[in-house]
C-alpha positions in Angstrom: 68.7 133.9 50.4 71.9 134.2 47.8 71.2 133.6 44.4 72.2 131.5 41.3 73.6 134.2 38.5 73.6 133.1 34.9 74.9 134.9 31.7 73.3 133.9 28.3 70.8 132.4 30.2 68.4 133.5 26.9 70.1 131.3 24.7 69.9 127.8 23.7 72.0 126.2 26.0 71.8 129.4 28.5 67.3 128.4 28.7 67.9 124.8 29.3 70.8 125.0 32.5 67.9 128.1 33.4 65.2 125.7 33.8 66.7 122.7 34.9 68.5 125.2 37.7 64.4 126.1 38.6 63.9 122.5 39.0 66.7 122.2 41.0 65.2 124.5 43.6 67.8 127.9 42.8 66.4 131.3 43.4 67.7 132.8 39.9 69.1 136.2 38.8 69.3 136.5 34.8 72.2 138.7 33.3 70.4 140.0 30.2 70.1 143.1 27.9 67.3 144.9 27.2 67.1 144.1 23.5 66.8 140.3 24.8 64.0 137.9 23.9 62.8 136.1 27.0 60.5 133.7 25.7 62.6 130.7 26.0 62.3 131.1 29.6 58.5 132.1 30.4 56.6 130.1 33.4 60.1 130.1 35.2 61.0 132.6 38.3 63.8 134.7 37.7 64.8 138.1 39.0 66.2 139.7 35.7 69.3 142.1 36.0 69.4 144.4 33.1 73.2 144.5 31.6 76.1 143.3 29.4 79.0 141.0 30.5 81.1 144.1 28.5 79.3 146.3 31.1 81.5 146.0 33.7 79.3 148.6 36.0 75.8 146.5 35.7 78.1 143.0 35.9 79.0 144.4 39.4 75.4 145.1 40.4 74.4 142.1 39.4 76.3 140.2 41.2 75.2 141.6 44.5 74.0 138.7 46.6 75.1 136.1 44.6 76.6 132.5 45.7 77.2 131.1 42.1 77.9 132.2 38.7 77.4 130.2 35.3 79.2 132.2 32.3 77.2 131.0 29.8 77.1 133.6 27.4 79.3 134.1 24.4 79.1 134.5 20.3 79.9 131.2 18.5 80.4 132.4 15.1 82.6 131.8 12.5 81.7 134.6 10.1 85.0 137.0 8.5 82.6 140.1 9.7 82.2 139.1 13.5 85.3 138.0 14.4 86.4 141.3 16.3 83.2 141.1 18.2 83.7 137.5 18.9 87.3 137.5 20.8 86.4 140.6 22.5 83.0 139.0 23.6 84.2 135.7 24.4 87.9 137.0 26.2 87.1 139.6 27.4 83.6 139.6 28.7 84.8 136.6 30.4 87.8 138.4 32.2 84.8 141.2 33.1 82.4 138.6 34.9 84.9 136.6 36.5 86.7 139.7 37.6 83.3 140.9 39.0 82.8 137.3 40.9 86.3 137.8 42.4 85.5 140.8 44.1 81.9 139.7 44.9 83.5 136.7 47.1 81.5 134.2 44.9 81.2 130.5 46.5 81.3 129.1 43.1 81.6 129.5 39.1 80.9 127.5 36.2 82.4 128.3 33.1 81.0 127.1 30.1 84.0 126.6 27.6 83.6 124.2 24.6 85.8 121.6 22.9 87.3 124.4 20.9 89.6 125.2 23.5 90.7 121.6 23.4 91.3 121.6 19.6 90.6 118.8 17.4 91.7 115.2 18.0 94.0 113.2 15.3 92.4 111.6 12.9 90.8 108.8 13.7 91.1 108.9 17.6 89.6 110.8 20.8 90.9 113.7 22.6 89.9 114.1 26.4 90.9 116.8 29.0 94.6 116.2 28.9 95.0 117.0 25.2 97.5 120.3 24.9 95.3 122.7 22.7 95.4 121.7 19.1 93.6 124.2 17.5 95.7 127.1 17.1 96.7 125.8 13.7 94.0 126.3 11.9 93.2 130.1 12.6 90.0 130.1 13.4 88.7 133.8 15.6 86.2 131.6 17.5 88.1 128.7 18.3 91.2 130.8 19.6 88.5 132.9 21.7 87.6 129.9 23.6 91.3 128.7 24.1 91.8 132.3 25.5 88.6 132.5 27.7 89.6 128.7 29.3 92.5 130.4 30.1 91.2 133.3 31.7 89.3 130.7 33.9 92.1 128.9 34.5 94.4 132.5 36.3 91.9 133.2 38.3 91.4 129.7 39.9 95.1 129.8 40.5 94.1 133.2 42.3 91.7 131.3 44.1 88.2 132.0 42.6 86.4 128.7 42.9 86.2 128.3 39.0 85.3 124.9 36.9 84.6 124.4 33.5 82.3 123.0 31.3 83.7 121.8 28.0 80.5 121.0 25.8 80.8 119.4 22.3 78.6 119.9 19.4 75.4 120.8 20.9 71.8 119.5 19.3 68.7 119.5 20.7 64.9 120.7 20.7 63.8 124.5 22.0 66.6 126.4 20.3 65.8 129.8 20.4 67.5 131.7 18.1 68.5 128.9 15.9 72.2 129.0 15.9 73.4 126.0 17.5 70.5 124.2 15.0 72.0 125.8 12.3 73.5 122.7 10.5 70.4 120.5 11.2 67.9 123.7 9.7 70.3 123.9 6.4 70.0 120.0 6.2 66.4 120.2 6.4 66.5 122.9 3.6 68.7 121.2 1.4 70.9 123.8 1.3 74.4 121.8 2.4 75.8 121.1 -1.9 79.2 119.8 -0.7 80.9 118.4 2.5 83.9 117.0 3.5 85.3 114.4 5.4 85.0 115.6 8.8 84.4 114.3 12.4 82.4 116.1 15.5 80.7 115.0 18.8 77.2 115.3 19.2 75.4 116.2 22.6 72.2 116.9 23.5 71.4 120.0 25.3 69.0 118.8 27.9 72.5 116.5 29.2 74.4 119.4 28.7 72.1 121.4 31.0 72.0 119.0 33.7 75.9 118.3 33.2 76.5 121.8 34.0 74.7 121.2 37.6 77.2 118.3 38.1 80.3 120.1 37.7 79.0 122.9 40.1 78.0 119.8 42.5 81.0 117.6 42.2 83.6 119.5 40.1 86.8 120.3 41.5 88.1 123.7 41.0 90.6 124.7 38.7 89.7 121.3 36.7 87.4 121.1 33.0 85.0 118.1 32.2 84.2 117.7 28.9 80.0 117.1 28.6 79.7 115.1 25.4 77.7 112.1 23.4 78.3 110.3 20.4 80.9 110.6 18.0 80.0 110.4 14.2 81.2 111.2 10.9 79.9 113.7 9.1 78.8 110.8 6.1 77.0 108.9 9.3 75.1 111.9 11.1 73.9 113.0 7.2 72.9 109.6 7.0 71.0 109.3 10.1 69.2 113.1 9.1 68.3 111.6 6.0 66.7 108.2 7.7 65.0 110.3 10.6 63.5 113.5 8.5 63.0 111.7 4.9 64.8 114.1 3.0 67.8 113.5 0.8 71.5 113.5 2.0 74.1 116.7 0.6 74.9 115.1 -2.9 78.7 115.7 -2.9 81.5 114.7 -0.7 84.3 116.8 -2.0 88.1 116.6 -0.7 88.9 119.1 1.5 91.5 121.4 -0.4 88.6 121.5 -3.3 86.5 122.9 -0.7 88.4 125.3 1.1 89.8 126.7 -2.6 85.9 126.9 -3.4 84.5 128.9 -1.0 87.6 131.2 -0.9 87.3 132.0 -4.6 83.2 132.3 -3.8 83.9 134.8 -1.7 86.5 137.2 -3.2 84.5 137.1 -6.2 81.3 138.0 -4.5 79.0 134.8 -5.1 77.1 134.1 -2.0 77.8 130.7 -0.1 75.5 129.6 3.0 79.8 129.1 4.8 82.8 130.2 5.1 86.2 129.4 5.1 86.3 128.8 8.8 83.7 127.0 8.8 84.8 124.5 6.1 88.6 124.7 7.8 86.6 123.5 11.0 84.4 120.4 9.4 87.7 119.4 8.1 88.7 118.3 11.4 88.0 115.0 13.5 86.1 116.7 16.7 85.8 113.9 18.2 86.2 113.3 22.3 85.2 110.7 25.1 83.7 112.0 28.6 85.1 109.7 30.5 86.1 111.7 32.9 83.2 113.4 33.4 81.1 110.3 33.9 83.7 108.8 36.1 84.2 111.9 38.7 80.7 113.1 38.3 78.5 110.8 37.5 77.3 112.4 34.3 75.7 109.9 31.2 74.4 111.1 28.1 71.1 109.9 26.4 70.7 108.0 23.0 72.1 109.6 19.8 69.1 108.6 18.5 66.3 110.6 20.9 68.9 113.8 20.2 68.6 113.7 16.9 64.8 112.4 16.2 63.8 115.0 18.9 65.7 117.6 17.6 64.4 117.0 13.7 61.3 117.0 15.0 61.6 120.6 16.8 63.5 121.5 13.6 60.4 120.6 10.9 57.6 122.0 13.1 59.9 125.2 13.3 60.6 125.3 9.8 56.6 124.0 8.4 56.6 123.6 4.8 60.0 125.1 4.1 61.5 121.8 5.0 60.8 118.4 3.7 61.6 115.4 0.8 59.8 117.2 -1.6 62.0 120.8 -1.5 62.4 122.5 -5.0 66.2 123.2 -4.1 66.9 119.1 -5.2 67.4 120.2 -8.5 69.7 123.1 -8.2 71.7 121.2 -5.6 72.1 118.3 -7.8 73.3 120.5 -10.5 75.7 122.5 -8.0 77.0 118.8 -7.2 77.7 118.0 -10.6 79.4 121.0 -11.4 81.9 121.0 -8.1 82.8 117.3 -9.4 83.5 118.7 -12.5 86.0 121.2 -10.9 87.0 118.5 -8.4 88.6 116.5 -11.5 89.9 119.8 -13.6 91.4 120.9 -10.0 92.7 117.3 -10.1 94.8 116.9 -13.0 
């Protein structure tokens, strides 16, 4: 019988299109390393295949066999220090497994992209599929990996590997594994977000995401990317909604963009540590905001709620985190006083 191959199938995302493939009735084949933790897919049959998507010699044995491929794997960061490992991770372990499908005759491959490669809509408004990559602008390692990796997909579909792609937005959800795409909910929870800015993103949950994945390998057509997405907020109304759901208190300071950027840059040449980084505040600048329109209309995919996403994924969040998390934390006093003294700057910056 061939088999489903996945990369990143440990991760967050990666665990939940694993176990609602299992449901689906797919005889699996894990691409994994040793060093990987495989808790967040126990109880669920899998052959694993030991390797790397930069090990081009295991991606070829792995793919012995196999009918379909999802690339799930990647590195979303935005830190100074990972940036080399990110593009070559994200382009080029891309160009090694799709490479290794091509000459596997693979029926079918999924590629999970992200809205990244898409770039950030105009203020205000929606981006969908058509939109010519925006995001170039803003210099960002991980958001120019993407772009690049899409576009890796997108050569070999014109060679004639049956390729479609995924285009997730912000993801959110319970059962995160390693904590990364929770990352912004977790530092909410800790009160350790001082400042913000007047940003925009898409929220999705990653169960939708999981079985929006099966869609585009059901119904997709090659060569073609769906965005899988939810509801758009502001970052003022999802802080708001946190604050409602979990109890505890709101970031204290909205500060203007170019106060924000100068602050962290100055933080960081000067050695202070910052829970962000320039890349990161570049990026929440932004309005990431999208419609999945598309997606709904040729495949049939609908997302949940907001609400369930981000009630179930507090809750997940808090029982992770116990009593380091809560309306009571001792970090409300330094933050407030961090607040006060950014608005302070905010003005002298001002004048």
């Amino acid at each position: 019988m061939s088999k489903t191959l996945v990369t990143g199938g440990t991760g967050f995302l990666g665990s939940h299109l694993v176990k609602a493939l299992a449901e689906r009735g797919d005889e699996l084949r894990l691409l994994a390393r040793e060093s990987s933790r495989l808790d967040a897919v126990l109880g669920i049959d899998f052959e694993s295949a030991p390797g790397d998507i930069m090990d081009q010699e295991s991606l070829q044995g792995a793919m012995q066999g196999v009918r379909r491929v999802f690339h799930v794997a990647g590195i979303p960061s935005m830190r100074p220090s990972d940036r080399e490992r990110v593009f070559d991770v994200n382009v080029s372990g891309t160009r090694h497994v799709l490479e290794a499908a091509e000459r596997a005759g693979v029926e079918r491959v999924v590629h999970t992209s992200s809205i990244a490669a898409i770039g950030p809509a105009e203020r205000g408004q929606t981006a969908d599929e058509t939109q010519r990559f925006t995001g170039g602008r803003l210099g960002i390692t991980y958001i120019n990996s993407k772009h690049e990796a899409e576009l890796e997909a997108l050569r070999y579909a014109e060679r004639g590997l049956p390729v479609v792609i995924a285009n997730p937005t912000f993801v959110l959800g319970p059962d995160d594994p390693a904590g990364t795409s929770n990352r912004l909910v977790r530092r909410f929870l800790q009160r350790q977000i001082p400042t913000y800015v007047e940003g925009a993103l898409n929220i999705v949950d990653v169960r939708d995401v999981a079985a929006g994945h099966l869609l585009v390998d059901e119904r997709g057509k090659v060569g073609e990317r769906y965005i899988l997405g939810g509801r758009n907020f502001t970052l003022d109304r999802l802080f708001a909604d946190l604050a409602r759901i979990s109890g505890v208190r709101p970031p204290p300071l909205r500060l203007p963009g170019r106060i924000a950027l100068t602050g962290v840059e100055v933080a960081s040449r000067v050695g202070i540590p910052i829970p962000t980084t320039g890349d990161e505040v570049r990026s929440g600048l932004e309005w990431w905001t999208y419609t999945s329109a598309k997606a709904e209309r040729e495949l049939g995919y609908s997302a949940r709620p907001h609400e369930e996403t981000l009630e179930d994924t507090v809750r997940w969040q808090m029982d992770a985190l116990g009593n380091r998390a809560g309306p009571g934390r001792i970090y409300d006093v330094p933050l407030d006083v961090a607040g006060g003294a950014l608005r302070l700057a905010g003005r002298l910056l001002g004048r």
